[in-house]
N, C-alpha and C positions, 0 to 999 in steps of 0.2 A: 504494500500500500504506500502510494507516495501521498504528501502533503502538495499542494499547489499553489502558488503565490497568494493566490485570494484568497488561500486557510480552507478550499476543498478536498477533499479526497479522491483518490481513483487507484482502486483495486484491478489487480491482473495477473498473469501468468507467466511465467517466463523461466527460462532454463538457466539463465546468465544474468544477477541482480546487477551488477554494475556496469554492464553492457545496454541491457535494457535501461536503467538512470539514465545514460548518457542520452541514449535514443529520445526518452521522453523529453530532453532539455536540448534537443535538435527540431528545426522546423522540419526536418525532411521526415522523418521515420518516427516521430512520436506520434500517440493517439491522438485521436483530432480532438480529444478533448483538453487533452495538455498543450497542446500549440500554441494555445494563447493565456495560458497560463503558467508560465515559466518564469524563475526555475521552480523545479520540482524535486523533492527532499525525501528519501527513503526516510520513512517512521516505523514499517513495520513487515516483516518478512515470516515467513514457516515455510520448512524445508515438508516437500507430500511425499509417498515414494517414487508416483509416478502421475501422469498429467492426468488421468479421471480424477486420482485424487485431491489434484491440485485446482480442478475446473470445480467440484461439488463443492471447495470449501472458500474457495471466490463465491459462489454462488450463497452459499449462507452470510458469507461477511457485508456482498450488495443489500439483503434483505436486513439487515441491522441498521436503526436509526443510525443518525451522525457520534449521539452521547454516546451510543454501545459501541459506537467504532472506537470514539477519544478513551473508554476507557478499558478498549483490548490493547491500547496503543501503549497508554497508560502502563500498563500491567505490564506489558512487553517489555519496555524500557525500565520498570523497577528491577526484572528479573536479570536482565542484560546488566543490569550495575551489582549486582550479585554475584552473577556469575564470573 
């Protein structure tokens, strides 16, 4: 999940986290929804084993208000300074 200049979110897929950041903060190859909302800031990432499982659990995180997103984001960055 990246954050987007305007303080949105946009969830996705991708096999290469840092390849795909770069992309979404190019005008050529990011989603058309980050294009004009750059730049754009990894906040929140989970490794799936494989892309079904990565496409269902995109699919549950779209259906979460914004508060449920800020506070898996939340959560995510407490345990990252943890670990």
């Amino acid at each position: 999940m990246v954050r987007c200049k305007d303080d949105s979110l946009y969830t996705g897929v991708t096999t290469d986290l840092t390849r795909r950041t770069k992309e979404h903060n190019s005008i050529n190859k990011g989603a058309k929804y980050t294009r004009n909302k750059q730049p754009v800031t990894l906040v929140f990432h989970i490794e799936k084993q494989d892309r079904s499982d990565a496409c269902k659990y995109e699919y549950e995180i779209k259906q979460l208000t914004k508060k449920q997103k800020e506070a898996l984001i939340l959560q995510f960055n407490n345990q990252a300074l943890v670990n």
